[in-house]
N, C-alpha and C positions, 0 to 999 in steps of 0.2 A: 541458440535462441536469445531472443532478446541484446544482442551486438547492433544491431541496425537502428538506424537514425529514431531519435525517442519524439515522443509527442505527448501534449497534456489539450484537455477539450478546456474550451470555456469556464465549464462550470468547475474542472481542478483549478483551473490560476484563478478562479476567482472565488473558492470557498474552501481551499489545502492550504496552509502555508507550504512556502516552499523549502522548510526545512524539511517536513515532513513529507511530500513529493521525493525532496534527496534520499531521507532514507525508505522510503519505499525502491527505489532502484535500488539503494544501496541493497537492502536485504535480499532480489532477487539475486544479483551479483553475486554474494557472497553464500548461495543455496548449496546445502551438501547434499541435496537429491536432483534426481533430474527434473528438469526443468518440463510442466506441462503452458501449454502456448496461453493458457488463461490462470494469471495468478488473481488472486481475491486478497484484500485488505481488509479488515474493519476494525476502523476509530471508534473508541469510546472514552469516556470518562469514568477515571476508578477513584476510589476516595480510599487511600491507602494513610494510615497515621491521622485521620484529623484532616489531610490535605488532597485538595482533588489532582488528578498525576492525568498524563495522556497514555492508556494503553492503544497497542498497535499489535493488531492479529494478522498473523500472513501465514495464509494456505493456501493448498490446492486440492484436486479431487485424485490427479492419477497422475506418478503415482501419490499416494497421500503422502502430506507434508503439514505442517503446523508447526508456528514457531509465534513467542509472545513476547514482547515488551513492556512494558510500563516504565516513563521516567515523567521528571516535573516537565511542563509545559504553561507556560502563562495562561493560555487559554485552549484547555483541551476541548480538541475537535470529535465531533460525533456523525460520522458517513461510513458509506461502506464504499470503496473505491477497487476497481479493475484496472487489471494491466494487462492489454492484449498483446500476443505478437502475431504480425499473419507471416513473418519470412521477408518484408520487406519495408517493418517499420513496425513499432512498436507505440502503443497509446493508452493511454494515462487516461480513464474517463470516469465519472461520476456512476453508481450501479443504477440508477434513473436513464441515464444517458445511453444505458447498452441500446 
């Protein structure tokens, strides 16, 4: 899953930076469970020391998976973002967009 040609909607190129697009693949890439064809994201902002950080949550439902992030970010972003695969392409959309 998830090897086939990648896509982002509208509303990711124009409201994700695209670092953070990079690491959203990068993390399904790098998953030590098996991969189910809908991963979930969600952007927030955490105020870690005094300083606001961008955390980055990626899960799934089956089988369950959860992994966290938080690093600095100029401007952390706050959505919740999916990553679909159907076997013949894989997209990057906003969770409004589903």
């Amino acid at each position: 899953m998830f090897n086939t040609q990648r896509y982002a909607t509208k509303g990711v190129i124009n409201e994700i930076p695209t670092y953070l697009q990079t690491m959203m693949w990068y993390m399904i890439e790098t998953m030590t469970a098996d991969q189910d064809y809908l991963q979930i994201f969600e952007l927030k902002q955490e105020l870690v020391d005094g300083r606001l950080k961008q955390k980055l949550i990626h899960s799934q439902e089956q089988p369950p998976y959860r992994k966290e992030m938080i690093f600095e970010a100029a401007n952390p972003v706050t959505r919740k973002v999916y990553i679909i695969d159907d076997k013949t392409h894989s997209t990057m959309l906003l969770a409004e967009e589903y």
